[in-house]
LONU-150964 format. One record per residue (C-alpha): x, y, z; chain; residue in one letter. Coordinates in pm, whole numbers, padded with zeros to 5 digits, always signed. Layout:
<nodes>
<node><u>X</u><v>Y</v><w>Z</w><chain>A</chain><res>A</res></node>
...
</nodes>
This chain:
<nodes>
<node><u>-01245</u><v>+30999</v><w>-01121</w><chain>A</chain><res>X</res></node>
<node><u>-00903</u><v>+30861</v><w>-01111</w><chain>A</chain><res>X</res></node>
<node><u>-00678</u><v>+31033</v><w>-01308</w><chain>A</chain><res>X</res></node>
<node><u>-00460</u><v>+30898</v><w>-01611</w><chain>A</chain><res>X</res></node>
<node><u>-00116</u><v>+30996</v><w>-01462</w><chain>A</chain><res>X</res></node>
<node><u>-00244</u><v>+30827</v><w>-01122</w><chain>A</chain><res>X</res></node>
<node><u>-00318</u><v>+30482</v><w>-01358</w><chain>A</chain><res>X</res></node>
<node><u>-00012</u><v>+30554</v><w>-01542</w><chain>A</chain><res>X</res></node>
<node><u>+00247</u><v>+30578</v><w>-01226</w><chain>A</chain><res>X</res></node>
<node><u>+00030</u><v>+30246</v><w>-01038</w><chain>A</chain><res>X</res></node>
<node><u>-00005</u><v>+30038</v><w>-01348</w><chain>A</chain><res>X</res></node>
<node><u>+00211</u><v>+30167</v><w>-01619</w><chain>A</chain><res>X</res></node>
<node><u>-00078</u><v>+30223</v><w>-01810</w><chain>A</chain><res>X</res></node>
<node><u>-00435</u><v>+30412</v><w>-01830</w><chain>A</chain><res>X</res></node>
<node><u>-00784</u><v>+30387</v><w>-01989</w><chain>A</chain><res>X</res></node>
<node><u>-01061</u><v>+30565</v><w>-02008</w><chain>A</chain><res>X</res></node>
<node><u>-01286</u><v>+30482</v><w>-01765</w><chain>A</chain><res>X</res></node>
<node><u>-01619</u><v>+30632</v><w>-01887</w><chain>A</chain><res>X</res></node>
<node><u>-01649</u><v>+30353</v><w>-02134</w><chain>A</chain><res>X</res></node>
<node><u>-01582</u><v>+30077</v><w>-01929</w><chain>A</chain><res>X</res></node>
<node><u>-01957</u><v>+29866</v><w>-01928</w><chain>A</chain><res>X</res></node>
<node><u>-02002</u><v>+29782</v><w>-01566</w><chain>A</chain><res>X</res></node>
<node><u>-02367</u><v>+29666</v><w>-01594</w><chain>A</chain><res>X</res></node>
<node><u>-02258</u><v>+29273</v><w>-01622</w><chain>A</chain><res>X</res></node>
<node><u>-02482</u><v>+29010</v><w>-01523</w><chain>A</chain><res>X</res></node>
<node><u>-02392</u><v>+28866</v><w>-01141</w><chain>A</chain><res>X</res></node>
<node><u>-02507</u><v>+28587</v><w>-01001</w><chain>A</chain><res>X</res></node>
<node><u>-02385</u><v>+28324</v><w>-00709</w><chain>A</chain><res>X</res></node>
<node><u>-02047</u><v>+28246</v><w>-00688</w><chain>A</chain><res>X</res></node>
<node><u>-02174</u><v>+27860</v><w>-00736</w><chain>A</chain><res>X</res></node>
<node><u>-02366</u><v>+27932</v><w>-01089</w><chain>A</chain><res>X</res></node>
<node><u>-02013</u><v>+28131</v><w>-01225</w><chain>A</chain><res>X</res></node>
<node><u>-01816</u><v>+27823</v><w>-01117</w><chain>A</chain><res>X</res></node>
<node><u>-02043</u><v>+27572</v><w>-01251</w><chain>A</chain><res>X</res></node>
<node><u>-02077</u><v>+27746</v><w>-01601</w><chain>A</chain><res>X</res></node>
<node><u>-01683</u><v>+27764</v><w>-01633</w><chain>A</chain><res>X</res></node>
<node><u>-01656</u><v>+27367</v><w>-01539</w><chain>A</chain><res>X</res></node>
<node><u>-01963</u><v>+27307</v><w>-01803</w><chain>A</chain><res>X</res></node>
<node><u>-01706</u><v>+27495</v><w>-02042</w><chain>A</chain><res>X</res></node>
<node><u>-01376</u><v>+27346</v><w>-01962</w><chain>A</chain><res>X</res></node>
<node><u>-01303</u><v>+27178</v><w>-02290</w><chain>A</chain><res>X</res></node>
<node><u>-01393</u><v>+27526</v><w>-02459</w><chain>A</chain><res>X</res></node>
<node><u>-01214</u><v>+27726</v><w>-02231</w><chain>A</chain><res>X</res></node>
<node><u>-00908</u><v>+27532</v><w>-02274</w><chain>A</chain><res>X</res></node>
<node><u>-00905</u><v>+27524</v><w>-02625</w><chain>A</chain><res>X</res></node>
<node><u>-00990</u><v>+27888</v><w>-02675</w><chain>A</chain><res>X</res></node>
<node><u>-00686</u><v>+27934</v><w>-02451</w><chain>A</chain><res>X</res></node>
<node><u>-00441</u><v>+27697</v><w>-02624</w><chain>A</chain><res>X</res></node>
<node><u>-00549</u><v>+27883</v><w>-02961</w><chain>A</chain><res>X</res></node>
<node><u>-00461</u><v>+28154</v><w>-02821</w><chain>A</chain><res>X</res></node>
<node><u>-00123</u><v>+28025</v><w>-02733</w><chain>A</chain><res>X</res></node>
<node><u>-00054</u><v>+27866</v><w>-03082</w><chain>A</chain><res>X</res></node>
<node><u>-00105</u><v>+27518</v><w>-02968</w><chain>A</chain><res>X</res></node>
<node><u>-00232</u><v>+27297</v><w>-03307</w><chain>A</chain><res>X</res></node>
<node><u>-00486</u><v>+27077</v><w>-03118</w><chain>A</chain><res>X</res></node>
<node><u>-00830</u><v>+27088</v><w>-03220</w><chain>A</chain><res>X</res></node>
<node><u>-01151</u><v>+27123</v><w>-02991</w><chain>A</chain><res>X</res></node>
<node><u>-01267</u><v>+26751</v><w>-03076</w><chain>A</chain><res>X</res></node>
<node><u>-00898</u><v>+26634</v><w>-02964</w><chain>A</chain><res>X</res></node>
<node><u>-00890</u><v>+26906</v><w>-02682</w><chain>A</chain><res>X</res></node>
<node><u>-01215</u><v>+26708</v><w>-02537</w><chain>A</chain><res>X</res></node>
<node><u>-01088</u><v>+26358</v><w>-02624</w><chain>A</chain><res>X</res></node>
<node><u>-00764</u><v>+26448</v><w>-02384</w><chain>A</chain><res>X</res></node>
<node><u>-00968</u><v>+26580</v><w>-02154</w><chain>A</chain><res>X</res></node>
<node><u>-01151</u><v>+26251</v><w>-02130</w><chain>A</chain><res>X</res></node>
<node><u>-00848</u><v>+26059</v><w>-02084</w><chain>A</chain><res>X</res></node>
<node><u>-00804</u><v>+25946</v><w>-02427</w><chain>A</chain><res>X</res></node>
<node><u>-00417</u><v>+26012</v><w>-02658</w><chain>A</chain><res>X</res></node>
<node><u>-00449</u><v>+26204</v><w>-02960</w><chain>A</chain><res>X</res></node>
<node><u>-00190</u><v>+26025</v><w>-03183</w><chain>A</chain><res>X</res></node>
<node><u>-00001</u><v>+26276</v><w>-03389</w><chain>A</chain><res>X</res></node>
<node><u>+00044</u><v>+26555</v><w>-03157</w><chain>A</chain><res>X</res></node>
<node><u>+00324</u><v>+26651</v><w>-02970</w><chain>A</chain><res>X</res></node>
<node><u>+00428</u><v>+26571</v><w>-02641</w><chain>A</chain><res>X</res></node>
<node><u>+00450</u><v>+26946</v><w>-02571</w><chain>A</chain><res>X</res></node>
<node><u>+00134</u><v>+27010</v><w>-02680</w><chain>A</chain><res>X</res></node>
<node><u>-00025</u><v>+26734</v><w>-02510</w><chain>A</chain><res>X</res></node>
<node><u>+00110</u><v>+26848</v><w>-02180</w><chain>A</chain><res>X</res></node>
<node><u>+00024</u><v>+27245</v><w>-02285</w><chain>A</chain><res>X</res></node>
<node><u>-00330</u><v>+27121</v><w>-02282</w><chain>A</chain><res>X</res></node>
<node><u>-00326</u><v>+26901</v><w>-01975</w><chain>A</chain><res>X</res></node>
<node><u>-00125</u><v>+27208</v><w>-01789</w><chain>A</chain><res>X</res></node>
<node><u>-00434</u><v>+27453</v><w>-01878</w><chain>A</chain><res>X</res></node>
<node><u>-00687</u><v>+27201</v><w>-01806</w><chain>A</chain><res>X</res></node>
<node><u>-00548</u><v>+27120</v><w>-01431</w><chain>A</chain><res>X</res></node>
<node><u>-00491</u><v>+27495</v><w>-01391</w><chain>A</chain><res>X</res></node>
<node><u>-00829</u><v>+27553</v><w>-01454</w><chain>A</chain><res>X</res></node>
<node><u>-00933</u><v>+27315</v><w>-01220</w><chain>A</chain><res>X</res></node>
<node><u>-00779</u><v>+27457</v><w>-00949</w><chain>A</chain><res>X</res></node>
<node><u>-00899</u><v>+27761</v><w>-01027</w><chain>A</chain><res>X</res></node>
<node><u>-01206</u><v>+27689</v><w>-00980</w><chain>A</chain><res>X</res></node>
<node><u>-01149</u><v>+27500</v><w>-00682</w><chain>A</chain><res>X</res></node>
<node><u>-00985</u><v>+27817</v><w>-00490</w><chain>A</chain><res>X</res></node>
<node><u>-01283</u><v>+27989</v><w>-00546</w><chain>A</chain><res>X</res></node>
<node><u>-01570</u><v>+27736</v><w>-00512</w><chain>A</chain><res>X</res></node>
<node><u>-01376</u><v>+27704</v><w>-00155</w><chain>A</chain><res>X</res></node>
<node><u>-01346</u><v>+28122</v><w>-00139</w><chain>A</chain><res>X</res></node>
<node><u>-00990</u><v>+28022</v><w>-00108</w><chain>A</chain><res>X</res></node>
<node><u>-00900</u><v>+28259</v><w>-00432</w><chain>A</chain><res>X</res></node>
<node><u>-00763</u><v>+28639</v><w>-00344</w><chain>A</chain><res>X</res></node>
<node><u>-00583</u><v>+28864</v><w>-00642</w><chain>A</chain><res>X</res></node>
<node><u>-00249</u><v>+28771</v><w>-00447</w><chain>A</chain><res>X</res></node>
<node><u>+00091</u><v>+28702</v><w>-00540</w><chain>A</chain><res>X</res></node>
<node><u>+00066</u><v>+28345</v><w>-00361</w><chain>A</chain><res>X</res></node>
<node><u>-00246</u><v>+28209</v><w>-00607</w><chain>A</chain><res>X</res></node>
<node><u>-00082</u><v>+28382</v><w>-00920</w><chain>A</chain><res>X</res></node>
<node><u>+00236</u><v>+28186</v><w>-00873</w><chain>A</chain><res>X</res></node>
<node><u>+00003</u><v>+27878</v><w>-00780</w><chain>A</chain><res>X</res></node>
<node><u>-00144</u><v>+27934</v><w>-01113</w><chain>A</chain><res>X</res></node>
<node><u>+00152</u><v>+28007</v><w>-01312</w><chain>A</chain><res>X</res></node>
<node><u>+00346</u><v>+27723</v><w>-01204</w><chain>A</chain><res>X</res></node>
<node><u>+00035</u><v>+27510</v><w>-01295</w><chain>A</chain><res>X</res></node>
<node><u>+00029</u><v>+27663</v><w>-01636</w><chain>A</chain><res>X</res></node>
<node><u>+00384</u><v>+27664</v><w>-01777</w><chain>A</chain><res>X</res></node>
<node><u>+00609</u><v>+27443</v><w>-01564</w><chain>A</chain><res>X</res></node>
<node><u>+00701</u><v>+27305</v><w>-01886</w><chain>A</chain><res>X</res></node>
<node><u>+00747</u><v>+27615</v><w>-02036</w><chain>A</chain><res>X</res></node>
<node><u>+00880</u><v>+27882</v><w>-01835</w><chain>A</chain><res>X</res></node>
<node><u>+01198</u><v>+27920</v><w>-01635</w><chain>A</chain><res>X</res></node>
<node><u>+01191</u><v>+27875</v><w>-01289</w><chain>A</chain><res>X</res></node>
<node><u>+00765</u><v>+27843</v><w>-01266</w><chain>A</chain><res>X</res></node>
<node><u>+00576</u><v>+27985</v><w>-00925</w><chain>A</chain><res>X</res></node>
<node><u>+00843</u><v>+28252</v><w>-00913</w><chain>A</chain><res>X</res></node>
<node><u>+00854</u><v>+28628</v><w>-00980</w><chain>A</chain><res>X</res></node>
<node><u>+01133</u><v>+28722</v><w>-01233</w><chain>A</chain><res>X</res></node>
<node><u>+01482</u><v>+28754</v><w>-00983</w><chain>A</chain><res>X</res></node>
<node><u>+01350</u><v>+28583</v><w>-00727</w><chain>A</chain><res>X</res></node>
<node><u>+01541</u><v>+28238</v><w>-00851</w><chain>A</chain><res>X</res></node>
<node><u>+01916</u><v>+28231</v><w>-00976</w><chain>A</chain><res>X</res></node>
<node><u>+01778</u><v>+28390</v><w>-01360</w><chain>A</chain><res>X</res></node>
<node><u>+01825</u><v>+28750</v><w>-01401</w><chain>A</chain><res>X</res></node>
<node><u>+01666</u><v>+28757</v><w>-01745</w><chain>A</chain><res>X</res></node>
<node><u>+01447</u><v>+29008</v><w>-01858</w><chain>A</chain><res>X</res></node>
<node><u>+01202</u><v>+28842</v><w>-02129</w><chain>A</chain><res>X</res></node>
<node><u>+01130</u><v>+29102</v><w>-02369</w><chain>A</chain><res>X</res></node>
<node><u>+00741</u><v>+29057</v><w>-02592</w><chain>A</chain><res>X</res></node>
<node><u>+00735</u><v>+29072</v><w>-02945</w><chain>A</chain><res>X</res></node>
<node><u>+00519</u><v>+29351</v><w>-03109</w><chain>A</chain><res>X</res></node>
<node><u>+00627</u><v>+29226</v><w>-03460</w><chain>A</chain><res>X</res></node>
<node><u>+00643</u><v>+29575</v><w>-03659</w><chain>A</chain><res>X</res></node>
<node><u>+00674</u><v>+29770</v><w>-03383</w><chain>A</chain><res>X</res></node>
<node><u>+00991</u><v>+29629</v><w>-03258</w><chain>A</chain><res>X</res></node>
<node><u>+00983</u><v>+29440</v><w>-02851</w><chain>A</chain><res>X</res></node>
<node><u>+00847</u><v>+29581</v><w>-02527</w><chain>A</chain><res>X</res></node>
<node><u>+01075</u><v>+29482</v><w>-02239</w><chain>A</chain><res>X</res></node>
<node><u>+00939</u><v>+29473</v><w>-01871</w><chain>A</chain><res>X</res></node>
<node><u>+01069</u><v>+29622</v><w>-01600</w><chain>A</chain><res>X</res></node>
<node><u>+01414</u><v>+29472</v><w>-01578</w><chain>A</chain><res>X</res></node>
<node><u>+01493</u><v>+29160</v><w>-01377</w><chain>A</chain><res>X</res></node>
<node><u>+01664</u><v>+29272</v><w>-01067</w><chain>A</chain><res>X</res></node>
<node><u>+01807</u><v>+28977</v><w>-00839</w><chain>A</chain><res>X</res></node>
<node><u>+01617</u><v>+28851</v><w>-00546</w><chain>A</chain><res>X</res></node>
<node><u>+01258</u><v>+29020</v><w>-00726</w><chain>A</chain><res>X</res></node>
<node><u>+01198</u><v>+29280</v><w>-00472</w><chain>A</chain><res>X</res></node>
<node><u>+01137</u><v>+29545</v><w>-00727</w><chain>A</chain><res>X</res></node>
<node><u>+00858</u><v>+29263</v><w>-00896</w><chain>A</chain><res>X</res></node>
<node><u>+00741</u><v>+29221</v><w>-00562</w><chain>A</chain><res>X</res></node>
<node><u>+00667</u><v>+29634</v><w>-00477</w><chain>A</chain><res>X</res></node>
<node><u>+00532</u><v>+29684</v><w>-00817</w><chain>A</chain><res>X</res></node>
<node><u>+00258</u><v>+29389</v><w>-00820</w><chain>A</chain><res>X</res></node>
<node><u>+00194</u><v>+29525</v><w>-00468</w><chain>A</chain><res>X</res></node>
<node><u>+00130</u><v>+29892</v><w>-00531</w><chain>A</chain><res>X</res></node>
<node><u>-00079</u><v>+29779</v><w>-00811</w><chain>A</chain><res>X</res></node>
<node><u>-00299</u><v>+29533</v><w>-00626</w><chain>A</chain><res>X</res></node>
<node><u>-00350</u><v>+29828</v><w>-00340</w><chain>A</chain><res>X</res></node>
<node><u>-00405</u><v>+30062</v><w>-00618</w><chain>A</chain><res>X</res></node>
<node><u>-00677</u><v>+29861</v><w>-00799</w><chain>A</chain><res>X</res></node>
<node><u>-00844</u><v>+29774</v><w>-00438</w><chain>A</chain><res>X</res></node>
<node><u>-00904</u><v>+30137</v><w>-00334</w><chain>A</chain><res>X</res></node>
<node><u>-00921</u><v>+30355</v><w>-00675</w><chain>A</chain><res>X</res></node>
<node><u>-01117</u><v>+30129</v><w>-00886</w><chain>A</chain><res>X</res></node>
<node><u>-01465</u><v>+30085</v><w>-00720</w><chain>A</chain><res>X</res></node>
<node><u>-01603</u><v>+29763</v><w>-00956</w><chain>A</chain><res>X</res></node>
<node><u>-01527</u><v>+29412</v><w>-00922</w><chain>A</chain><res>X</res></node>
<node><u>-01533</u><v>+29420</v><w>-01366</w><chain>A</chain><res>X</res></node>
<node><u>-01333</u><v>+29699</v><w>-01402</w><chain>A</chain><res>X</res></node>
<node><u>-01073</u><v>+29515</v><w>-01135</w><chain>A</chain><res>X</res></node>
<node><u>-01045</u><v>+29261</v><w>-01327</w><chain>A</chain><res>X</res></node>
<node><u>-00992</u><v>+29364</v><w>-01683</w><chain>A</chain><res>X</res></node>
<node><u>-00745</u><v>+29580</v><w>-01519</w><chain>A</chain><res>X</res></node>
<node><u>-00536</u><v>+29361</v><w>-01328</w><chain>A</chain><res>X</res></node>
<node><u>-00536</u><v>+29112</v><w>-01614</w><chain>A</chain><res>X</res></node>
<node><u>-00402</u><v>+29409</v><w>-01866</w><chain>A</chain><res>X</res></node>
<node><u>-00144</u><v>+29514</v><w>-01529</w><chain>A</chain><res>X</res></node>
<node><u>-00030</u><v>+29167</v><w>-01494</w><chain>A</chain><res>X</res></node>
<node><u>+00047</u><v>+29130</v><w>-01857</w><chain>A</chain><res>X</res></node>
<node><u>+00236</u><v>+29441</v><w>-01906</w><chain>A</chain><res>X</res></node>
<node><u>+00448</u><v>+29417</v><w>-01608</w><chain>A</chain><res>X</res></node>
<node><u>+00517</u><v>+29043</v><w>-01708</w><chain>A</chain><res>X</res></node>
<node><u>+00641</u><v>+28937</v><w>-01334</w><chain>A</chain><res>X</res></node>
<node><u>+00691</u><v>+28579</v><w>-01509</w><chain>A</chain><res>X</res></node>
<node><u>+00987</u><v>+28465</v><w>-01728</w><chain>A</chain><res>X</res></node>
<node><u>+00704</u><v>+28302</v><w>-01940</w><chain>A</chain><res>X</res></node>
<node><u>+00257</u><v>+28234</v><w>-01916</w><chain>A</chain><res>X</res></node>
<node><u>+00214</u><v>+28574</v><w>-01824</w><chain>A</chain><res>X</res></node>
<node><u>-00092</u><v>+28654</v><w>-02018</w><chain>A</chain><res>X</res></node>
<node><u>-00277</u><v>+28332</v><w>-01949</w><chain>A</chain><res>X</res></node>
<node><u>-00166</u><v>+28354</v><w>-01580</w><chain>A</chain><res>X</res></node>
<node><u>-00322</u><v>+28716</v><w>-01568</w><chain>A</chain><res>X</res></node>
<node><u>-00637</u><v>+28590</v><w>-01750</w><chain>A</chain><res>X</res></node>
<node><u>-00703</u><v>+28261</v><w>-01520</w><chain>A</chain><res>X</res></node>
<node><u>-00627</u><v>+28525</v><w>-01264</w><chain>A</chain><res>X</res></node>
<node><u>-00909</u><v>+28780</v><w>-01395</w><chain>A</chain><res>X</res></node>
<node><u>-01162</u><v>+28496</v><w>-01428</w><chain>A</chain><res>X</res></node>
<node><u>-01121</u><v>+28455</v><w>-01054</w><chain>A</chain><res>X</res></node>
<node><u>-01207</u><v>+28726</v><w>-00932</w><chain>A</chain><res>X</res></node>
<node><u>-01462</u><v>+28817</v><w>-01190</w><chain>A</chain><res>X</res></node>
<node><u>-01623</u><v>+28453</v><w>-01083</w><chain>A</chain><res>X</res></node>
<node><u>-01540</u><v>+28483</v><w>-00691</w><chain>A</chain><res>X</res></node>
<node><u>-01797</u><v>+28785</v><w>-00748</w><chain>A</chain><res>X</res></node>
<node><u>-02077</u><v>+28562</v><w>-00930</w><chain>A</chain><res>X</res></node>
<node><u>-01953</u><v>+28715</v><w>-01297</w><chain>A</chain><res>X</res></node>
<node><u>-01882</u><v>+28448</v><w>-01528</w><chain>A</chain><res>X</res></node>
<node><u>-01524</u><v>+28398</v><w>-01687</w><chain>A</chain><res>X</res></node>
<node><u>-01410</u><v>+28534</v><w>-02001</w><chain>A</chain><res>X</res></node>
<node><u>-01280</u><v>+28380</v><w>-02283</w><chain>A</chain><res>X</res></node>
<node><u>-01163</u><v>+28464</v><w>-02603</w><chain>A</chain><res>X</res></node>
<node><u>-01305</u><v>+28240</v><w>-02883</w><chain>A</chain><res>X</res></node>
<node><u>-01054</u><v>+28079</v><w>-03087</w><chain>A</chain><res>X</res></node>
<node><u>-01190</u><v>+28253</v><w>-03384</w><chain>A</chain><res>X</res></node>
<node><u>-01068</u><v>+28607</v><w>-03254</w><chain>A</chain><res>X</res></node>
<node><u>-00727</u><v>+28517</v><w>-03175</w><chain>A</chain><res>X</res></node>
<node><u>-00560</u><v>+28791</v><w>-03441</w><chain>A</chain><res>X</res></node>
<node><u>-00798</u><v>+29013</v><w>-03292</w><chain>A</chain><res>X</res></node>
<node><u>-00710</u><v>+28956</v><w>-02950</w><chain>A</chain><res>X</res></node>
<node><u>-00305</u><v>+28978</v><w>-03023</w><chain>A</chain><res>X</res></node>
<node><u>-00382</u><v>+29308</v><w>-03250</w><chain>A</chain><res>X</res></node>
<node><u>-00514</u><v>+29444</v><w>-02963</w><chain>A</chain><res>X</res></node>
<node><u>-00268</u><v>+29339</v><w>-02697</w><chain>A</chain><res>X</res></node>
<node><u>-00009</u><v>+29461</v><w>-02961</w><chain>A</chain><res>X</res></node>
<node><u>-00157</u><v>+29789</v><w>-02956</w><chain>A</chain><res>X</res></node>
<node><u>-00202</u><v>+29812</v><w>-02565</w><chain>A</chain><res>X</res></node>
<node><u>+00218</u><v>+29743</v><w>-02537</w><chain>A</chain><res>X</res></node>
<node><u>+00298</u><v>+30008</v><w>-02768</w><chain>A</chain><res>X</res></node>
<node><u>+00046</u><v>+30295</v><w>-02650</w><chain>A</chain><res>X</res></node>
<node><u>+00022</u><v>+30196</v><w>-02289</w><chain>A</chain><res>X</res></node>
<node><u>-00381</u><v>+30245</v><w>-02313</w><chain>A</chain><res>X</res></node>
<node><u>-00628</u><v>+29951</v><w>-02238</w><chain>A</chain><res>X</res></node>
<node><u>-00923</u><v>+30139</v><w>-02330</w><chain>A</chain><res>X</res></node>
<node><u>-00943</u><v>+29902</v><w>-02670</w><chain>A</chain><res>X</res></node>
<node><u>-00883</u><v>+29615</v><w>-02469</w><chain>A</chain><res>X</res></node>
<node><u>-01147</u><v>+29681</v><w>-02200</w><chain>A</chain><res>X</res></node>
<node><u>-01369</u><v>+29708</v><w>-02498</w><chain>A</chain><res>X</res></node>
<node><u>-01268</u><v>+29387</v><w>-02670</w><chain>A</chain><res>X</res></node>
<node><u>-01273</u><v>+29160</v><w>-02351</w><chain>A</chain><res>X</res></node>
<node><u>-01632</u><v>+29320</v><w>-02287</w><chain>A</chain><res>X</res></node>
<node><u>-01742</u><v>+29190</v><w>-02615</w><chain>A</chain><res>X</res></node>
<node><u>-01604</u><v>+28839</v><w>-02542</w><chain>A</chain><res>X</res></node>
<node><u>-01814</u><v>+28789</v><w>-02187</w><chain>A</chain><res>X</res></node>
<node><u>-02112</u><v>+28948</v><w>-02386</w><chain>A</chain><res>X</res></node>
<node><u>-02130</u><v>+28765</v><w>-02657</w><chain>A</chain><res>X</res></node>
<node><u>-02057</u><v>+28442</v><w>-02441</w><chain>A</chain><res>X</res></node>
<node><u>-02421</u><v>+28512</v><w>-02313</w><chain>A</chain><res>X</res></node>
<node><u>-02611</u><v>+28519</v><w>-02638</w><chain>A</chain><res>X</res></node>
<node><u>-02843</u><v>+28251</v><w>-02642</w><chain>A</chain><res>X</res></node>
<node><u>-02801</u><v>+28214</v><w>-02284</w><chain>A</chain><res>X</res></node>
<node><u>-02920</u><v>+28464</v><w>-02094</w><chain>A</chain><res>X</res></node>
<node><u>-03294</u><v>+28611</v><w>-02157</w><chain>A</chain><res>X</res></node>
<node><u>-03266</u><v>+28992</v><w>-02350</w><chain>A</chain><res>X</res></node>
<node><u>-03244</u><v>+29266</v><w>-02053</w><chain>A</chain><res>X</res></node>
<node><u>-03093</u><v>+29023</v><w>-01778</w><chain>A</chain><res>X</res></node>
<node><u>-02896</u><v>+29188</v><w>-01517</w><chain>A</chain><res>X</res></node>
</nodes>
């Protein structure tokens, strides 16, 4: 069993890794991929929610048929559109087996996701002319900063690569990988900005290049979500988090999949 202090020197954070649920129902890479299509309108919202973005599911789906929503921002509008062509390609790469946890499909996705957003998209903090060093807000409990931006991002660079070889050979399960690099990705916040929903477009590829569908989290347990992230910043433990993002691909099968499916 890997050892917290191991976790803790890779990642820069541990869990506990007896309750991590790693009897999730797998199927073909084809079925994960078509589910998260069927979804996209869902997923997108649930992600824009997440990201404080006003638009409703019924306007989410009209813009995703082509149609304005009057009233909304431009920023919004193109927050949406960003998440919806991200997702796209996301489930392109790995329709096509084209998607690796790798540096070069992260800042694929990234760009893709906040190009409007973020300073200098598709890049690792440093690795452009910004040397800022984006700190999170925790509200009460003050702001965690990242690893400081260091120019030319070769200290990014080593410490999204020892992670990735970490996760590959000390964590045996495709789930567990997942939740893991997502919670990784996240902390170590290689962006200047759409780190978390980089790290989870990044998670639902691999969890679907292995036939396990995507997660989302539901709109409705967005406080939820940010308590918990809040909690995982300040005490460097994603044992609450593997819990909660277990619950969210659960419940996402209720009604779904027949009681006892594997």
């Amino acid at each position: 069993m890997t050892t917290s202090e191991a976790m803790l020197a890779a990642l820069g954070f541990a869990w506990d890794r007896s309750t991590v649920l790693r009897d999730i129902p797998r199927f073909s890479v084809e079925r994960a991929v078509w589910r998260f299509q069927r979804s996209l309108p869902e997923y997108v919202w649930d992600a824009a929610v997440l990201e404080g973005n006003p638009f409703t599911y019924p306007e989410v789906q009209t813009l995703l048929d082509g149609i304005t929503v009057g009233g909304r921002k431009i920023s919004d509008e193109r927050q949406i559109l960003n998440l919806a062509e991200a997702a796209s390609e996301l489930a392109r790469l790995v329709r096509t087996h084209e998607f690796r946890l790798s540096k070069e499909v992260s800042d694929r996705l990234q760009f893709l996701l906040a190009r409007d957003e973020a300073l200098e998209p598709g890049h690792f903090r440093g690795e452009g002319s910004e040397t800022l060093t984006p700190g999170v807000s925790l509200g009460q409990h003050g702001r965690y900063l990242p690893p400081a931006t260091e120019r030319g991002g070769e200290s990014l660079r080593r410490v999204f690569s020892q992670g990735l070889e970490f996760l590959s050979t000390e964590i045996d399960h495709e789930f567990e990988q997942a939740v893991a690099y997502f919670l990784f990705s996240s902390l170590q916040q290689f962006y200047c900005d759409g780190n978390k929903r980089t790290a989870r477009y990044m998670m639902n590829g691999h969890l679907m290049s292995q036939g396990m569908d995507a997660i989302s989290v539901p709109a409705a347990r967005r406080h939820e979500f940010n308590a918990a992230m809040v909690n995982f910043f300040v005490r460097k433990d994603g044992t609450g988090m593997f819990g909660f993002l277990t619950s969210c691909r659960l419940a996402a099968d209720d009604g779904v999949l027949p009681s006892g499916t594997t």
